[in-house]
C-alpha positions as CSV (number, residue, x, y, z in Angstrom):
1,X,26.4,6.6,20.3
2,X,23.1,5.1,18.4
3,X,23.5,4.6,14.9
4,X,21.3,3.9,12.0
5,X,22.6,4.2,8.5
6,X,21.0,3.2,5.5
7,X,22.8,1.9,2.3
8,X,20.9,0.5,-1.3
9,X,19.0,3.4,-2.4
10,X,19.3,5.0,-5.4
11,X,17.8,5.3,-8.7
12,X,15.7,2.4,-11.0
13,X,13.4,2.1,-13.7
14,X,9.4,1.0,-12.9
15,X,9.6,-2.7,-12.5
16,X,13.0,-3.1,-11.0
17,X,14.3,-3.9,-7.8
18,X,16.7,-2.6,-4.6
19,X,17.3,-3.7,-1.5
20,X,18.0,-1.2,1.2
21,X,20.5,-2.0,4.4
22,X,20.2,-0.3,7.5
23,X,23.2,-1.0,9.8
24,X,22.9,-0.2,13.6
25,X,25.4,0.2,16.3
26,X,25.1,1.8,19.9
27,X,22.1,-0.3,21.5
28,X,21.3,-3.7,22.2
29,X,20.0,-4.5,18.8
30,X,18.2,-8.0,19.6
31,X,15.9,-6.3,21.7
32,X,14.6,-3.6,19.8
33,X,11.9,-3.7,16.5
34,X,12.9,-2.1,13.7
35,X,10.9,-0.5,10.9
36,X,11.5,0.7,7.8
37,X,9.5,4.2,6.8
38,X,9.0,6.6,3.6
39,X,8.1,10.1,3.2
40,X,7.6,11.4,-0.1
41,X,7.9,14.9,-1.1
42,X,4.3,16.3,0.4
43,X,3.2,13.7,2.6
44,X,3.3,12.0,5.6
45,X,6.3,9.5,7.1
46,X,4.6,6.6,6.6
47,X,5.7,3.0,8.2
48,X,6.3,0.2,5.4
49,X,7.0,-3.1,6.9
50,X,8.4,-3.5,10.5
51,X,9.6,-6.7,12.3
52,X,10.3,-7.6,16.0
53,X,13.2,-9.0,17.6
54,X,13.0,-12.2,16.7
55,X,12.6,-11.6,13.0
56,X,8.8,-12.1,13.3
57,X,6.9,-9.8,10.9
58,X,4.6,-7.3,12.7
59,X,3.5,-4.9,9.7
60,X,3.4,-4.5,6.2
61,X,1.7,-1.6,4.4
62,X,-1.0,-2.5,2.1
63,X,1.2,-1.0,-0.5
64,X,4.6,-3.1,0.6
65,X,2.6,-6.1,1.0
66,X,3.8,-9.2,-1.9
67,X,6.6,-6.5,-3.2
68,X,8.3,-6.1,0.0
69,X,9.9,-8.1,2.1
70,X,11.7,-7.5,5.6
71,X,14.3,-8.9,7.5
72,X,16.9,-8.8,9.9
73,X,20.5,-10.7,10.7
74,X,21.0,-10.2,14.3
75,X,24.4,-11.7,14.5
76,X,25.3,-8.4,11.8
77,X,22.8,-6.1,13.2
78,X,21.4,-5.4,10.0
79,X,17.5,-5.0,8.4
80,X,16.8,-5.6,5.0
81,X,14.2,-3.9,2.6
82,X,14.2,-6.3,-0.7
83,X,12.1,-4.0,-3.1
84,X,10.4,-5.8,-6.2
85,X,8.4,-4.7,-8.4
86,X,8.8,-0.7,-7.9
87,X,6.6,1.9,-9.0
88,X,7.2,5.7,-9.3
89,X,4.9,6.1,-6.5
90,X,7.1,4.0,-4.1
91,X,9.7,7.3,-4.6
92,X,10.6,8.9,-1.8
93,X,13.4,8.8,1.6
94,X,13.2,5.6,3.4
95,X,14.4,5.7,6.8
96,X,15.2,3.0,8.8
97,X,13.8,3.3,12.8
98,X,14.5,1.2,16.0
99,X,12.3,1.0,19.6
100,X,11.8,-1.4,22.3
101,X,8.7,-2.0,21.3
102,X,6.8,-2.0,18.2
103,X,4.9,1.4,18.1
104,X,3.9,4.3,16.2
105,X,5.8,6.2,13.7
106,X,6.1,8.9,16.3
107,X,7.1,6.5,19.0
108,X,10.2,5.5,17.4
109,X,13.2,5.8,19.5
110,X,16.4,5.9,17.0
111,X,16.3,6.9,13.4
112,X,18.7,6.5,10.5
113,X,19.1,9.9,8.5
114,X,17.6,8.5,5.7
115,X,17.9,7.4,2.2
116,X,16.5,8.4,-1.1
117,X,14.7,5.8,-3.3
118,X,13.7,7.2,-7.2
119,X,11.6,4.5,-9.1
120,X,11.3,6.4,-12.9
121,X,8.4,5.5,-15.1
């Protein structure tokens, strides 16, 4: 059975920082990019940073870009979100997302059920 399941999130004041886990079990996890994604009450999933199998970085939103930063520990089949600098707009459910290939939001294969991420003013 494919699992995702994201740990970290949670509540912090503008400024501050999290870093959100997502664990995954059931597929050969070296082979696959994973992303990390946010939907916001009202809008769009939208992709945040994503990086291939070899821990090279494909993509990071304009707004993720020198705030975030991804990685991934293949001998623990983990990915890392390390959030600085957070800003109430940055509140919403991150989910964490796994495919073959890098692709669109809609062409991810496995998803984690998600996590919510409040950043108060």
């Amino acid at each position: 059975e494919v699992q995702l399941v994201e740990s970290g999130g949670g509540l912090v004041q503008a400024g501050g920082s999290l870093r959100l886990s997502c664990a995954a079990s059931g597929f050969i996890f070296d082979d696959y990019s994973i992303g990390w994604y946010r939907e916001a009450p009202g809008k769009e999933r939208e992709e945040v940073a994503c990086t291939s199998s070899d821990n090279g970085i494909i993509y990071y939103s304009p707004s993720a870009k020198g705030r975030f930063t991804i990685s991934r520990d293949n001998a623990k089949n983990t990915v890392y979100l390390q959030m600085n600098s957070l800003k109430p707009e940055d509140t919403a459910v991150y989910y964490c997302a796994a495919n073959p290939a890098y692709t669109v939001v809609a062409g991810m294969e496995y998803w984690g059920q998600g996590i919510q991420v409040t950043v108060s003013a």
